[in-house]
N, C-alpha and C positions, 0 to 999 in steps of 0.2 A: 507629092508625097513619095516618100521611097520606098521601095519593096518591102524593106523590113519594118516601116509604121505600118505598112498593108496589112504585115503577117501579124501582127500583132493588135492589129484592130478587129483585123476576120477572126483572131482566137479570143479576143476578147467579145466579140458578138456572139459566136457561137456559145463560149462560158454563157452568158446574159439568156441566149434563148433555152437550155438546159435548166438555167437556175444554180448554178453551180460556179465558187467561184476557182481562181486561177491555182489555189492550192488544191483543190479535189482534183483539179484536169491533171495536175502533175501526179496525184496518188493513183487517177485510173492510167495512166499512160505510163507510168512505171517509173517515173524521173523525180528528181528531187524539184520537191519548192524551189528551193534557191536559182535551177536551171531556168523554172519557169519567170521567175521575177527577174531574172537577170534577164532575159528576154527582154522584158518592157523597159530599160536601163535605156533611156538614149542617148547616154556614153559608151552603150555598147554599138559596134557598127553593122556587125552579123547577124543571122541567124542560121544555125548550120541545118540542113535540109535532110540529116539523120533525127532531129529534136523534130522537128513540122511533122516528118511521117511517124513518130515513136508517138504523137501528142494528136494528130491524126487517129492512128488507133485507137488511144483512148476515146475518143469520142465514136467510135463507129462509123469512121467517114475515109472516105479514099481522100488520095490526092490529088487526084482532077476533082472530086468536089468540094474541096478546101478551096481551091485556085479558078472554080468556074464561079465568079462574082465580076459583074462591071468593075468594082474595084482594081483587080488584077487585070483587066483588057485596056484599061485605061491609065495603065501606068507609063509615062515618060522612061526614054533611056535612062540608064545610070552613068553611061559613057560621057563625061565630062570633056 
């Protein structure tokens, strides 16, 4: 899995344990829907780490506890 299915899995779990979905996370975190779903595009290849801490915020969580999941410990290089 690549870092950016990670981030987008961990945003999509935390949505699910909230109860809330991926368009309220972008209304509390100040960002447009469209940045939010464009996120989950995998035709898109990024995620730029200005949107993770703006979308971070909104949920009231830092960024070491977005990033503190087995998920992200057990992530493979990207280095090809």
């Amino acid at each position: 899995m690549s870092v950016k299915d990670m981030v987008v899995e961990r945003f999509c779990e935390l949505c699910r344990e909230r109860g809330i979905r991926l368009n309220e996370l972008a209304n509390l975190a100040g960002v447009t829907p469209s940045t939010v779903y464009s996120m989950t595009d995998p035709k898109r290849r990024d995620v730029s780490i200005v949107t993770v801490k703006k979308l971070c915020d909104g949920l009231n969580i830092s960024l070491g506890q977005f990033f503190s999941t087995p998920g992200f410990e057990t992530l493979e290089q990207e280095i090809q």
